[in-house]
Structure formats: C-alpha cells, structure tokens
Rosetta silent file (secondary structure, phi, psi, omega in degrees, C-alpha in Angstrom):
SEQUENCE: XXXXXXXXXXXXXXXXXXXXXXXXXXXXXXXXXXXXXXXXXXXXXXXXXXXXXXXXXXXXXXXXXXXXXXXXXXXXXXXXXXXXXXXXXXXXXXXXXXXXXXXXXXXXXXXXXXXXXXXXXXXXXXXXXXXXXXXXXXXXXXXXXXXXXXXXXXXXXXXXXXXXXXXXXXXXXXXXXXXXXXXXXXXXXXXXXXXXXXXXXXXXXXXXXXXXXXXXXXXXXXXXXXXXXXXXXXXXXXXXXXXXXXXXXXXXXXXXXXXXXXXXXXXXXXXXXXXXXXXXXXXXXXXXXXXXXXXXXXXXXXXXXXXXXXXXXXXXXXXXXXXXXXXX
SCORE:     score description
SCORE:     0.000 S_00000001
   1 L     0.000  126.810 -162.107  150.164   50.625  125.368 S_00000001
   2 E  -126.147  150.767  168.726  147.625   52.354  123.313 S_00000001
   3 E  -167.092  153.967 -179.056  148.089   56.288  122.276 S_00000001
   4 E  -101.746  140.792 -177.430  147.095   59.348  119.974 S_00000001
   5 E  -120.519  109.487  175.776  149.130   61.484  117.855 S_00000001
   6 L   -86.866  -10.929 -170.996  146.925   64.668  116.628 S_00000001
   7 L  -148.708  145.655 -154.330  149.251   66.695  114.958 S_00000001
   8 L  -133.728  145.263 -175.762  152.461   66.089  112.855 S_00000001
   9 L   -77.376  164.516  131.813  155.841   68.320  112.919 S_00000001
  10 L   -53.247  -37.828  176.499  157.323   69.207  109.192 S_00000001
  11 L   -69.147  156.065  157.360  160.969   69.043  110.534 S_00000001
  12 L   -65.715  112.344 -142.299  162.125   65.031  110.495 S_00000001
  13 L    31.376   18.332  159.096  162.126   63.587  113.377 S_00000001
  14 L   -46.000  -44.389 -176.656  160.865   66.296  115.266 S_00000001
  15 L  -113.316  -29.205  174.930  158.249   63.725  116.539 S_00000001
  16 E  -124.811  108.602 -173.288  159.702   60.458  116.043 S_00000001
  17 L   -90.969   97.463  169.421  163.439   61.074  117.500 S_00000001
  18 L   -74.118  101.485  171.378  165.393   58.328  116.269 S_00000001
  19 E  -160.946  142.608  172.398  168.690   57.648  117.779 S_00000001
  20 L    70.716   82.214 -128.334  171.210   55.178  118.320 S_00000001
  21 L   -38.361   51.827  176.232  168.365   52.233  117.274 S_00000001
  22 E  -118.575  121.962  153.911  165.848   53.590  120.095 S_00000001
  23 E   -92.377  155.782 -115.901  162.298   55.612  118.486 S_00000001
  24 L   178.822   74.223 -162.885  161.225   57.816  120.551 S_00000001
  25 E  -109.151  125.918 -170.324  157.487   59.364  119.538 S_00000001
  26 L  -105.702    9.125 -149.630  157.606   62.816  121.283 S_00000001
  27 L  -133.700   17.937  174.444  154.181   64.426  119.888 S_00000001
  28 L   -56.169  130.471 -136.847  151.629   62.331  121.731 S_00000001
  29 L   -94.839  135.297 -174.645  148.363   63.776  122.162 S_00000001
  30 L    -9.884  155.569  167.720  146.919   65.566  125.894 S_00000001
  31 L    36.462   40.241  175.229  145.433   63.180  128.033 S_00000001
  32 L  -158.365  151.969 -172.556  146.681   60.112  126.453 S_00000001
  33 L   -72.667  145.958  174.124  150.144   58.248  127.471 S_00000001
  34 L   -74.352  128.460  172.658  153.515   58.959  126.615 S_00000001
  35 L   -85.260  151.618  174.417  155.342   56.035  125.170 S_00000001
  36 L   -51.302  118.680  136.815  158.013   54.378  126.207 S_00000001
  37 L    19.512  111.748  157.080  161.475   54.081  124.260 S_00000001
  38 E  -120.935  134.749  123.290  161.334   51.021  121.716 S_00000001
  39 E   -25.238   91.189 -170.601  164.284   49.482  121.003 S_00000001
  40 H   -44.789  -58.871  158.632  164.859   48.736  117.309 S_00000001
  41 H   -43.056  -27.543  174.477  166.591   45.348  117.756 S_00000001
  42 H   -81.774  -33.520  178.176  163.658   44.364  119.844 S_00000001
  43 E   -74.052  126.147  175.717  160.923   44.851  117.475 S_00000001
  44 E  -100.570    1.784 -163.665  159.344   41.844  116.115 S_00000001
  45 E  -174.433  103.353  175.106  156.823   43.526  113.693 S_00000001
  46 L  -103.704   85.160  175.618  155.745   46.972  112.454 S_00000001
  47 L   -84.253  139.587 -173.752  152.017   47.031  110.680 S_00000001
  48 E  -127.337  150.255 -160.341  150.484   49.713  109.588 S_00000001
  49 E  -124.310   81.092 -158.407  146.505   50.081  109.141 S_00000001
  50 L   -77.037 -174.939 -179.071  145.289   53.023  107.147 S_00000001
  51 L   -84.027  152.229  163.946  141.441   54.325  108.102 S_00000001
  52 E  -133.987  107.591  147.660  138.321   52.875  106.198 S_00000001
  53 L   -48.195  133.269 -174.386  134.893   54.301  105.701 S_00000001
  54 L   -46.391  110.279  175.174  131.716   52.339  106.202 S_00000001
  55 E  -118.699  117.689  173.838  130.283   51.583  102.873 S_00000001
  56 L  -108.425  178.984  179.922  127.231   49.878  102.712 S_00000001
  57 L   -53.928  162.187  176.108  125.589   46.959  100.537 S_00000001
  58 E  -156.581   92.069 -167.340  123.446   47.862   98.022 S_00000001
  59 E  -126.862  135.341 -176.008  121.891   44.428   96.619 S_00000001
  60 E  -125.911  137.234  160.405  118.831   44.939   94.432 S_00000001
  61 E   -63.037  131.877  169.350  116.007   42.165   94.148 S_00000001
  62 E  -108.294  153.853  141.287  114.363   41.333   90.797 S_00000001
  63 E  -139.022 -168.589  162.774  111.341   39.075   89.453 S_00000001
  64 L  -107.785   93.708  175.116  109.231   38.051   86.933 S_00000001
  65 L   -50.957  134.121  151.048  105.468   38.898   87.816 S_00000001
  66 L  -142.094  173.918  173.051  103.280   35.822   87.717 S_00000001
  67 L   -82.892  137.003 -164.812  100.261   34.636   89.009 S_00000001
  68 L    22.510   52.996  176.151  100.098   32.434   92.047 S_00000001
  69 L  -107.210  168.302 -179.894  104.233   31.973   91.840 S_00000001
  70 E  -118.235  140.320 -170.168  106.409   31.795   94.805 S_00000001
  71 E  -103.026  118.534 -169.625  109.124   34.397   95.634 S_00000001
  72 E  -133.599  155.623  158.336  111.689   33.192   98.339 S_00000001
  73 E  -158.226  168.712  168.271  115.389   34.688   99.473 S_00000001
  74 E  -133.302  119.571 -168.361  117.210   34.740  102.354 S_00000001
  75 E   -81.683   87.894 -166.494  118.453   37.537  103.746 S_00000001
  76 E   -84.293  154.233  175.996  122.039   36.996  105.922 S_00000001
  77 L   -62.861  173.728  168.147  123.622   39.087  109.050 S_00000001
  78 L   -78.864  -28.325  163.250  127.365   40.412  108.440 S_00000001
  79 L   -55.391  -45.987  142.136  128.087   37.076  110.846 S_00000001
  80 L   139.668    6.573  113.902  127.754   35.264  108.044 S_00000001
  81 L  -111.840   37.529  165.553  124.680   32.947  109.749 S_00000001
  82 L   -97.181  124.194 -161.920  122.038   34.646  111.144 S_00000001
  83 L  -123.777  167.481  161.068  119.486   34.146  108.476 S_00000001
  84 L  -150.424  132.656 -170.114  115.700   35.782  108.047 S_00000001
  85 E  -120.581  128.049  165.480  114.070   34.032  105.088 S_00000001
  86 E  -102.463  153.109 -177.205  111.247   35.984  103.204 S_00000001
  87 E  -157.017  110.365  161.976  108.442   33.907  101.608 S_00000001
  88 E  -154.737  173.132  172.987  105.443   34.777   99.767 S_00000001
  89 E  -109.204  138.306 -163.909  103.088   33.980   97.320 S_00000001
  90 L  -114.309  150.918 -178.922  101.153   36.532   94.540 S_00000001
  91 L   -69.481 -164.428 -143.869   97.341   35.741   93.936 S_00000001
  92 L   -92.338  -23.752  173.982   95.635   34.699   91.212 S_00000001
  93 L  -124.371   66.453  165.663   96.077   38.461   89.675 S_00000001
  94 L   -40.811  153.631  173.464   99.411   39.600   90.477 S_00000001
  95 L  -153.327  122.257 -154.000  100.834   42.562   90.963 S_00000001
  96 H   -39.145  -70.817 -171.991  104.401   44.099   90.458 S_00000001
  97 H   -55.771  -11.992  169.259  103.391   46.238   93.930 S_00000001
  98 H  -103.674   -0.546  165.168  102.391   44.116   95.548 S_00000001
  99 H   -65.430  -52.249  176.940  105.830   41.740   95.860 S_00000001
 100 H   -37.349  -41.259 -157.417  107.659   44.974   96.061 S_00000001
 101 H   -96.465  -17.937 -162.807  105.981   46.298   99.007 S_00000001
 102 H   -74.823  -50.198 -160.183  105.530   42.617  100.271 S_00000001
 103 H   -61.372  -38.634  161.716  109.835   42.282  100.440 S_00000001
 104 H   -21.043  -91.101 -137.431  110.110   46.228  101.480 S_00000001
 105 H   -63.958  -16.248  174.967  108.110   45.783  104.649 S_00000001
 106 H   -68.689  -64.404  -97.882  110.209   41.600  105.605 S_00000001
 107 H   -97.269  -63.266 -169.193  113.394   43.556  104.726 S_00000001
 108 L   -58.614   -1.115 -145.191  112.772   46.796  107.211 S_00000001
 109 L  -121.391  -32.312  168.290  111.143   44.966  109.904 S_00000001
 110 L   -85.823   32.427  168.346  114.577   42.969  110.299 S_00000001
 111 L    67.326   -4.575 -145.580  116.837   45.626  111.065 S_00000001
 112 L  -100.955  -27.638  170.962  119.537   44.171  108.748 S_00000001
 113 E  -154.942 -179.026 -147.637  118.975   46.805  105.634 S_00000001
 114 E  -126.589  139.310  166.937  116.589   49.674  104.635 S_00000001
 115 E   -84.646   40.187 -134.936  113.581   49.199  101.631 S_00000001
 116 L  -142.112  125.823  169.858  111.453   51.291   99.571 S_00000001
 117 L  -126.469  153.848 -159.366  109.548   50.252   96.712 S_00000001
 118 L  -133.338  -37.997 -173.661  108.404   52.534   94.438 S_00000001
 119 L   178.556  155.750 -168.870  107.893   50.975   90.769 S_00000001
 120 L    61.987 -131.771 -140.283  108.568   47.876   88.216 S_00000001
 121 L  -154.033   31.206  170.544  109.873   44.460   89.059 S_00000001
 122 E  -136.584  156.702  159.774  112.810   45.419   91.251 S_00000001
 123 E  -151.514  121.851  159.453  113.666   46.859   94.620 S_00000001
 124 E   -69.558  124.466  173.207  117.392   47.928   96.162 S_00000001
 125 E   -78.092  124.161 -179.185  118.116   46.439   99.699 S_00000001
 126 E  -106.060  114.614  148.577  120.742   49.374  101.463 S_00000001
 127 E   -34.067  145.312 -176.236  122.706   47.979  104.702 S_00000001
 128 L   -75.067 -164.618  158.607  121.709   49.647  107.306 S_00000001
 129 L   -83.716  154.810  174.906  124.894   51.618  109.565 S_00000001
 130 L    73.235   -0.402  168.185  127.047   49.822  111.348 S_00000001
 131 L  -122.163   77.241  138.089  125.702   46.412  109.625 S_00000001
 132 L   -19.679  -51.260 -156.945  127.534   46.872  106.072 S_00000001
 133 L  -125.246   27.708  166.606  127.751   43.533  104.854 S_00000001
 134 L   -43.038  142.310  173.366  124.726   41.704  104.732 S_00000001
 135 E  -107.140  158.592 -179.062  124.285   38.761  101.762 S_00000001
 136 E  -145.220  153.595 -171.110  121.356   37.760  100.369 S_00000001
 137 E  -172.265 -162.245 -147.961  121.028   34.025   98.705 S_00000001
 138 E   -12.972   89.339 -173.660  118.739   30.769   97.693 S_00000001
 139 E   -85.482  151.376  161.678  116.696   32.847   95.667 S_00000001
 140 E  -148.092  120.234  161.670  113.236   31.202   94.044 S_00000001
 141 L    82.132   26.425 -149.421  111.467   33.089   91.593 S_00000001
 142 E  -155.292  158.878  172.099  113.669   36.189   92.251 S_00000001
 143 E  -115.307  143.663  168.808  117.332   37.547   91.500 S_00000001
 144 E  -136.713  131.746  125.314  119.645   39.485   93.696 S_00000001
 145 E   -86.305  145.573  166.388  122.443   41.463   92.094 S_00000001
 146 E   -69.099  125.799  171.527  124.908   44.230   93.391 S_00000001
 147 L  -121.365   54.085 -165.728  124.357   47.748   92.709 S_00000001
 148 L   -62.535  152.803 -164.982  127.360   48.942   94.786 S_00000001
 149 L   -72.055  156.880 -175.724  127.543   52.921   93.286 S_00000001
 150 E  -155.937  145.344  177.503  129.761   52.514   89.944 S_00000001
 151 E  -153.861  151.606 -166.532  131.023   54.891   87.328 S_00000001
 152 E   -74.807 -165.768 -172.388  133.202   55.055   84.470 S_00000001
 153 L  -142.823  147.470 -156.176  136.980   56.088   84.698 S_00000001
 154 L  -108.255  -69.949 -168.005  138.015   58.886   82.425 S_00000001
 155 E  -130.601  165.325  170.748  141.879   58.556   82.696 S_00000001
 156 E  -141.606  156.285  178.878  144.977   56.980   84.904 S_00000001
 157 E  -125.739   85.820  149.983  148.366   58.907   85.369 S_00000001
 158 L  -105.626 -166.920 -163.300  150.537   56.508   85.605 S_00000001
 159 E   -90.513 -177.845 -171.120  154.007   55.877   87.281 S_00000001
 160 L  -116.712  -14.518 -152.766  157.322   55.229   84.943 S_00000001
 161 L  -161.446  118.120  153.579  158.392   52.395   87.447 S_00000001
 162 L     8.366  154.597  116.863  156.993   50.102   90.572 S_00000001
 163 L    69.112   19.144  159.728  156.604   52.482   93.517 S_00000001
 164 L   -76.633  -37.998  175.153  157.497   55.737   91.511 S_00000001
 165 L  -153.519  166.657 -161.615  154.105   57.053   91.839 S_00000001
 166 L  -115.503  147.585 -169.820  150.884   55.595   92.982 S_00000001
 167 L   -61.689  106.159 -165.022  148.277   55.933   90.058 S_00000001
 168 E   -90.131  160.840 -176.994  145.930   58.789   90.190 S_00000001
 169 E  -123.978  149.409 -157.471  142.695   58.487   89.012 S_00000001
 170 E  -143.877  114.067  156.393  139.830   60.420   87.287 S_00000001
 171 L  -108.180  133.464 -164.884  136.063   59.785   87.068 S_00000001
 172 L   -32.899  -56.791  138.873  133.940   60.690   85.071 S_00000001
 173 L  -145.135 -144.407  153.214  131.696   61.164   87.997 S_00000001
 174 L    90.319  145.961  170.345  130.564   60.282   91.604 S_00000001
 175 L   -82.008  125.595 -168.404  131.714   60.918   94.588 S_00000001
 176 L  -138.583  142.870  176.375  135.116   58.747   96.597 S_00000001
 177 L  -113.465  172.845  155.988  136.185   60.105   99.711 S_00000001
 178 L   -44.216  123.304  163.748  139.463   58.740  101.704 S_00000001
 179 L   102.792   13.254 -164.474  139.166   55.600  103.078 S_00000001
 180 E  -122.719  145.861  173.426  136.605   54.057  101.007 S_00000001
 181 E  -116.065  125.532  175.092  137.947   50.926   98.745 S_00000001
 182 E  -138.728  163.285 -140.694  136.841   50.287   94.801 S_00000001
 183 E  -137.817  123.734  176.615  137.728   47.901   92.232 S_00000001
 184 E  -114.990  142.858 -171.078  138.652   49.101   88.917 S_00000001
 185 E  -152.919  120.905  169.465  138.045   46.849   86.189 S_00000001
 186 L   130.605  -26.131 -175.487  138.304   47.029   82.522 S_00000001
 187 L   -35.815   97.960  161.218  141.996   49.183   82.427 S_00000001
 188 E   -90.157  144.954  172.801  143.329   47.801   79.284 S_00000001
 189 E    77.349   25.587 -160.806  146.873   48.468   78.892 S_00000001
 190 E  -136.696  126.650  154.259  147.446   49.582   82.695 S_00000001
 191 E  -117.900  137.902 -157.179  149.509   46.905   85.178 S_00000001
 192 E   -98.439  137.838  165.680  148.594   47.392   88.685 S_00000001
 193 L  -132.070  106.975  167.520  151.523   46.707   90.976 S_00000001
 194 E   -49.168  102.001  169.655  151.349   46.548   94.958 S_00000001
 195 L    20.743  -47.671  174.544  153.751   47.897   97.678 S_00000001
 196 L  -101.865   32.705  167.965  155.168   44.371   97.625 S_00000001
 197 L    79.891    2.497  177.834  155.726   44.024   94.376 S_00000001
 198 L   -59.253  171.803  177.020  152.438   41.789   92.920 S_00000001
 199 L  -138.897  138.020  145.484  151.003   42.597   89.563 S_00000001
 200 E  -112.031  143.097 -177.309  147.663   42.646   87.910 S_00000001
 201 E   -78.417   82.330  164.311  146.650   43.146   83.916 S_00000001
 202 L    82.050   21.678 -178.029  143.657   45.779   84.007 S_00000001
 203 E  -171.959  132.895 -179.574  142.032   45.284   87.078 S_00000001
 204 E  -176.017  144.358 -178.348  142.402   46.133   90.976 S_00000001
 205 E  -114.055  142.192 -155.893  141.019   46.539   94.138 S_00000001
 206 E  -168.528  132.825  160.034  142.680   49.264   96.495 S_00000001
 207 E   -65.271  142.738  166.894  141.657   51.919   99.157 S_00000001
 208 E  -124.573  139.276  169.315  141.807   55.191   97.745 S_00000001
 209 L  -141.868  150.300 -147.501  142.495   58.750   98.784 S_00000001
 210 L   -66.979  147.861  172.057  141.749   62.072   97.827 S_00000001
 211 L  -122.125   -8.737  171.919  145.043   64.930   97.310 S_00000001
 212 L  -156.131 -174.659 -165.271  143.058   67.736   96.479 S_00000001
 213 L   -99.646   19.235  159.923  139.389   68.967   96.789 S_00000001
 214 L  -112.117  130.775 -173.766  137.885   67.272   93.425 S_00000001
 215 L   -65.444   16.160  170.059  135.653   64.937   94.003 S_00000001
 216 L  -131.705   29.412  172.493  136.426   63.017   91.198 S_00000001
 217 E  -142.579  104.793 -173.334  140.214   62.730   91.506 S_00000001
 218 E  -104.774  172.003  160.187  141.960   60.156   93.561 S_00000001
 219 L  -125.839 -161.403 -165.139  144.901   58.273   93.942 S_00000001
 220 L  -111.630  107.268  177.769  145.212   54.472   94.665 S_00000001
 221 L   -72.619  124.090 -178.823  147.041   53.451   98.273 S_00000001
 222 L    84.310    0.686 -151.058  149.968   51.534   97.593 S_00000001
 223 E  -139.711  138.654 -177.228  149.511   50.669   94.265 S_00000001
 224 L   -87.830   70.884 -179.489  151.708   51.950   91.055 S_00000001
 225 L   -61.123  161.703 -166.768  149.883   51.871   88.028 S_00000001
 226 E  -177.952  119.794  173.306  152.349   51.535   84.865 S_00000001
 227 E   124.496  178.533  109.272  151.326   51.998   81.040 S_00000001
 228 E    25.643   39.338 -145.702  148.732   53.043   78.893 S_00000001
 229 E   -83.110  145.087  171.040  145.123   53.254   79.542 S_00000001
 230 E  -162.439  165.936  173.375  142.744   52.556   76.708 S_00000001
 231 L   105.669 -171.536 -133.455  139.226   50.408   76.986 S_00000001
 232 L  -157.230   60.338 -161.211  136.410   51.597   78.384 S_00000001
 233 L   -68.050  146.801 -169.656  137.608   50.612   82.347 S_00000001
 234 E  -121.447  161.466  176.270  134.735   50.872   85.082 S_00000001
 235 E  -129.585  109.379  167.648  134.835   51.859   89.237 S_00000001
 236 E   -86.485  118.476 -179.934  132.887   49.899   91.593 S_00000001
 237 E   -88.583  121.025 -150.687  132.603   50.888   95.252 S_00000001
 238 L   -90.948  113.052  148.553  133.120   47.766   97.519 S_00000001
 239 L    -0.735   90.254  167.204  131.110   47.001  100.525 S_00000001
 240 E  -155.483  161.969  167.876  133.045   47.366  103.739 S_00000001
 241 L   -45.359  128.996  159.741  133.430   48.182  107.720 S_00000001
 242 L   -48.377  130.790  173.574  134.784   51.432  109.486 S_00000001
 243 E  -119.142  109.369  163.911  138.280   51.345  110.462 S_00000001
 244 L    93.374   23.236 -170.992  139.985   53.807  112.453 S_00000001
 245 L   -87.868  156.880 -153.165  136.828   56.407  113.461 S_00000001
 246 H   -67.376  -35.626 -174.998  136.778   58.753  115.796 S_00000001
 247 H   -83.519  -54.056  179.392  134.604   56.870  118.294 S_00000001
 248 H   -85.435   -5.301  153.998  136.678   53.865  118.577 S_00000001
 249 H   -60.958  -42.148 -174.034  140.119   55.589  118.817 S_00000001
 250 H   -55.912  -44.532 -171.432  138.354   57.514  122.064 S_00000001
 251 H   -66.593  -62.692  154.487  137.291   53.907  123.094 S_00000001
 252 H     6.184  -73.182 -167.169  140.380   52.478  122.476 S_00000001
 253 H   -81.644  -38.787 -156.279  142.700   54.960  124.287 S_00000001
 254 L     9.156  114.440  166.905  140.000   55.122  126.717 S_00000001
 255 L  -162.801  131.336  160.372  141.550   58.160  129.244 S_00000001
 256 L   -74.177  132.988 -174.564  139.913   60.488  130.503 S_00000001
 257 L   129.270  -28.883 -169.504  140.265   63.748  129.459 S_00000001
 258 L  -121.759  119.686  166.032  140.997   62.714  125.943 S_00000001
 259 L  -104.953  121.421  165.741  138.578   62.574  122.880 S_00000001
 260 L   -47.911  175.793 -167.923  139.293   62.015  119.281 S_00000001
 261 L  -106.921  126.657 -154.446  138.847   64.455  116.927 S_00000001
 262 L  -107.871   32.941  141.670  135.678   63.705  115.311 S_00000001
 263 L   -79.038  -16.004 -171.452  136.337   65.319  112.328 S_00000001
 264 E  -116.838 -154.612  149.023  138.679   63.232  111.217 S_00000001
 265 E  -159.352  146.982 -156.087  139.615   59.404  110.894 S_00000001
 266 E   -99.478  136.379  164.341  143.040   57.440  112.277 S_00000001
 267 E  -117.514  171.018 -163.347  145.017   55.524  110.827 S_00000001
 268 E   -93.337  134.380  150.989  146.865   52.664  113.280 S_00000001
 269 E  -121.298  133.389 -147.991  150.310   51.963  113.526 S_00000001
 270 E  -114.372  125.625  141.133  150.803   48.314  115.473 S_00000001
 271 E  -131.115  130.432  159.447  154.568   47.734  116.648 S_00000001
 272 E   -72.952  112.240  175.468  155.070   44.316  118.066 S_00000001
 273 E   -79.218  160.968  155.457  158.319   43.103  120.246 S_00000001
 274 L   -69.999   11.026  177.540  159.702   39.616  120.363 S_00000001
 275 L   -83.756  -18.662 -151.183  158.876   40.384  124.084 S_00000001
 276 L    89.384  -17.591  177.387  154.884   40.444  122.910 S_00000001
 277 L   -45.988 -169.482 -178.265  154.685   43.708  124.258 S_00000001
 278 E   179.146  103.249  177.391  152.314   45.793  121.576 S_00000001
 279 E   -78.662  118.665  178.057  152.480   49.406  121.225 S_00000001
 280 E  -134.567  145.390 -172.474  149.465   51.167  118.903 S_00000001
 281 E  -122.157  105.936  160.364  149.749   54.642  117.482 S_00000001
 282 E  -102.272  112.143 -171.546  146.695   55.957  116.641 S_00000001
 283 E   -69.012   70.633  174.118  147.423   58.735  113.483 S_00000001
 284 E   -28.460  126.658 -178.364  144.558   61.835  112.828 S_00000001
 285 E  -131.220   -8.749 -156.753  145.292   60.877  109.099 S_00000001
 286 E  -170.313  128.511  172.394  142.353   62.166  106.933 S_00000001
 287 E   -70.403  128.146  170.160  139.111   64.951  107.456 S_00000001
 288 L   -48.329  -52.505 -141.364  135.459   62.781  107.645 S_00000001
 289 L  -115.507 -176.263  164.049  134.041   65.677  105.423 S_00000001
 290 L   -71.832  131.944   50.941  135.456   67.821  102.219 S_00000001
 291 L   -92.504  -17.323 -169.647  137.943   68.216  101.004 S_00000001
 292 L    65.072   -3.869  176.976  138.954   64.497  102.962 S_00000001
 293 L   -57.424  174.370  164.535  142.455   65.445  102.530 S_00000001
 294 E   -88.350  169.674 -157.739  145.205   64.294  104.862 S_00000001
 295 L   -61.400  152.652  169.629  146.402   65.668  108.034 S_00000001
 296 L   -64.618  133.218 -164.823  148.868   68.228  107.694 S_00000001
 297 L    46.892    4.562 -171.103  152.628   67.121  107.463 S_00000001
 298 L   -53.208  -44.629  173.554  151.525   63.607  108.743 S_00000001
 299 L   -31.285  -58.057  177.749  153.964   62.388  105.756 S_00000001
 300 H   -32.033  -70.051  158.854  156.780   63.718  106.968 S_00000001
 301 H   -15.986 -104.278  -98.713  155.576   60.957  110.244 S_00000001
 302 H   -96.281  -16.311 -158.780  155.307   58.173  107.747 S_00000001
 303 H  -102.859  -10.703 -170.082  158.798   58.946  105.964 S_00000001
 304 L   -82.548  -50.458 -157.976  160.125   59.244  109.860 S_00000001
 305 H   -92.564  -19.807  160.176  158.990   55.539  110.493 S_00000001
 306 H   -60.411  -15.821 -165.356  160.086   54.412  107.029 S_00000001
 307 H   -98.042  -38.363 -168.652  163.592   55.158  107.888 S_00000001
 308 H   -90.050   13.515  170.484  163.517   53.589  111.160 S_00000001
 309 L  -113.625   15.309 -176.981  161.952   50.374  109.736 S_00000001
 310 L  -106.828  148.775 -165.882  164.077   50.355  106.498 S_00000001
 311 H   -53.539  -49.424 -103.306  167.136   47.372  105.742 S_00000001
 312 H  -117.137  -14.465  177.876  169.907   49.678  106.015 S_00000001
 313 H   -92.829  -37.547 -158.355  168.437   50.450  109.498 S_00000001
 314 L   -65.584   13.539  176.417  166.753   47.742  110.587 S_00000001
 315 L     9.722   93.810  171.671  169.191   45.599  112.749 S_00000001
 316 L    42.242   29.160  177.581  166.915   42.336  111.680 S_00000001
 317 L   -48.927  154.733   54.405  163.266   44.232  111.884 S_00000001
 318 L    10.676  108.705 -176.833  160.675   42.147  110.752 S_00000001
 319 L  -132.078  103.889  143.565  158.697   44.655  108.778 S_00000001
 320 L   -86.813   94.863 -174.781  154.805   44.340  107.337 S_00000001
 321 L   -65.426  144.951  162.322  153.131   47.378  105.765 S_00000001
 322 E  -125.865   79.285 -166.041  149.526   46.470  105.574 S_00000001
 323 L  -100.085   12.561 -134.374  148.535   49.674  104.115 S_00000001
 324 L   171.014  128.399  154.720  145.770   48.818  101.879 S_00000001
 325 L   -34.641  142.811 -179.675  143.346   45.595  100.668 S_00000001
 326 L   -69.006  130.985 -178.422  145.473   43.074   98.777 S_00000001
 327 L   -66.741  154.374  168.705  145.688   43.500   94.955 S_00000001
 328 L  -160.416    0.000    0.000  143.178   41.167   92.708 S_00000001
C-alpha cells in the first residue's frame, strides 16, 4: 500500500492516532488511499528515507602538452560498465586546444556528461541530469580529478552530548540546499557521532538541511557534533541520485487524480510486517527552491512515529532509522 501525506497537524497525534498498539495515519492526501490500521505487535520493521537532491559529477581532465603523445581515458555509465573510451593523438606541433576541444566534442557526443573547453591544459566533465555518477579511469597521458563544488567551513555549534543537538554548520560560502550530502573534512577537535551511536575524529559525511533562509547555514541529519572546532576544516559536495522527487512520488502512488506537489521533495517512511505486507508513507518534507526549509509542523509527524516505534512502546518492534548516509 503506497500513500501521500501533504500536510502535517501541530496537535500530537492529530494525524497519526495511536491507540491501544494500533497507528492509525488519518491525514492522507486527496486521491491517494487511506491506510489501513497497523498493528504494533505486527510490525517487523520501520525505515525511514529522508529526500536527496541530484548532484552531479564534476571530474576535471588534465595533461601535459606534447608533441605526437597519446591521450587515452575511459569514460564509465552510472552502471558501473558501460564504457566509451576516448583516444587521440596531438601532431607534430601540439596544441593545448586542440586536446581540449578534441575530449569536449568525445565527451558531449556520448550523452554521459556535458564539455566545454575554453583555455590551458584542463577541461571539467559535468554529469549530465538524471546520469549523476559517471567515473572516469585508465588514464594515459592525462589525469582525472574531482572538482565536486567545495568551500571552507567557518564554524560548528556543537551539541553538549550524543543526540542533544545535531551540529549546525556555517560556510564561508556556497550554496547547500536540503537534501544534498557533503563530507566535511579537516574538523580538528569536533567528534562526529551518528543516530546510532558511531563516532568519527574530524571528518564526516551526512545529508544536510537548511533551518532558516541562509544559504550558508545548515545542520547535519542525524549526526551530533561534540567539542571544539579549530583547523582549517573543508566541505565537499558528494555526487549522488534524487530520492524522494516529486515525479516519482506521483509515479509511485500512481492514482488518478493525485499529483505531488512539485515544489517540494518527500521523504519515505517504509513499515514492514512479519506478514510481508509493506506500507510506504510518502512525507512533503522540504521546498525544491529557497528558503528549502521543511514542511510545516511535519516534526510534530516524526515525534508522533518516534513514540509509537520507541522501547517503552514497542511490544518487540524491530526498529531501523535510515535517516541519512552512514558516518565515515
């Protein structure tokens, strides 16, 4: 049973009416089905899936100009073997423009990223949409490095404890919207700790999302920063697929009558029975455009399904938040 929830009450349980260990989601959106009763005792699994924006590669090619050398790479699909292998050779009087322009026009003509060369001994490959996560490899007489966008980090706010507050963050510049994932690296004196209790020294990779309408101040999902910041810590934006978009909740749900709202992006919640049955709640959780904040009152939701998935509740739940990339 797949369904959308567009709008979230403030009162507690107002939408997910918890009683006697049956939930009960009452706020399910027009033209998409009302669920059924679950049974607490019954549940074999509750996962939860926040939304991710599309980020694409950004791998820039290098050389060394020479005369009658050979430049080779291979350019891979996001399946991970579909290959297109560029090959050439520069004449007897090379020229920087003309490698550039020869790997520009292999690169564009396979659909797999975007080109342009303009000047010097380099050129950035850009996935195209909906192909993110192209590789590039067995380079000869050439380089490939990432130039995913990256900027420094000004400050962390941290928490006093594990899961007292999730670490907000400040950069210097650049733009991070919700739903986008980056890898902070360099945090001396900061330990990152994750919703299930892991730790890292100075370094972490985490979706992040915005609480207010500056574009350079986030927080970290799931993750508690705790300490100190000093060093001279950097933010790298990670390569990855759309999760949770407007166009594949409508596909999804598929009913007619019912669209997503395509301002926004969903996040999933997956409950599993020991019957197999499989219930998905798709959440409006976060605006596409600025400010990117979240939906109005959806916490209140999330603090509603913490309680009815929490030990003191849980008549033997099985419970897995997945709310967020895995700390490293």
């Amino acid at each position: 049973m797949i369904t959308a929830l567009e709008t979230f009450s403030n009162t507690s349980n107002a939408d997910t009416n918890i009683q006697n260990g049956v939930l009960a989601i009452d706020n399910n959106a027009a033209n998409t089905p009302t669920p059924s009763p679950i049974v607490r005792s019954e549940i074999a699994s509750i996962v939860t899936q926040k939304s991710l924006v599309e980020t694409p590669s950004v791998i820039r090619i290098s050389w060394t100009l020479a005369n009658s050398t050979t430049y080779q790479f291979q350019l891979i699909e996001p399946n991970g073997y579909t290959e297109y292998n560029f090959y050439y050779v520069s004449d007897a009087s090379a020229l920087d423009s003309e490698v550039g322009n020869a790997i520009a026009n292999f690169v564009n003509a396979t659909g797999v990223a975007t080109a342009t060369y303009s000047t010097g001994s380099s050129i950035d490959l850009t996935a195209v949409a909906g192909k993110p996560l192209f590789t590039v490899q067995a380079m000869v007489g050439c380089t490939a490095a990432s130039q995913m966008p990256q900027v420094n980090l000004t400050s962390i706010v941290a928490g006093v404890s594990p899961g007292t507050f999730e670490g907000t963050v400040v950069a210097a510049s650049g733009t991070f919207v919700t739903g986008e994932t980056v890898t902070i690296a360099g945090a001396t004196g900061i330990t990152f700790v994750d919703q299930f209790g892991n730790t890292t020294s100075g370094t972490v990779t985490a979706r992040i999302y915005r609480f207010n309408a500056t574009a350079t101040n986030f927080k970290l999902s799931d993750i508690t920063a705790i300490g100190t910041l000093s060093g001279s810590p950097t933010i790298t934006k990670v390569a990855q697929n759309s999760f949770g978009t407007a166009a594949q909740v409508t596909s999804e749900v598929n009913r007619a009558g019912y669209t997503a709202n395509a301002l926004s992006n969903y996040d999933r919640i997956r409950i599993t029975t020991k019957s197999d049955n499989v219930f998905d709640f798709w959440l409006r959780a976060s605006l596409v455009a600025s400010p990117y904040t979240a939906t109005t009152d959806l916490s209140v939701f999330y603090l509603d399904m913490g309680a009815f998935q929490s030990s003191t509740a849980s008549n033997n739940v099985t419970s897995a938040k997945v709310l967020s990339l895995p700390i490293s």
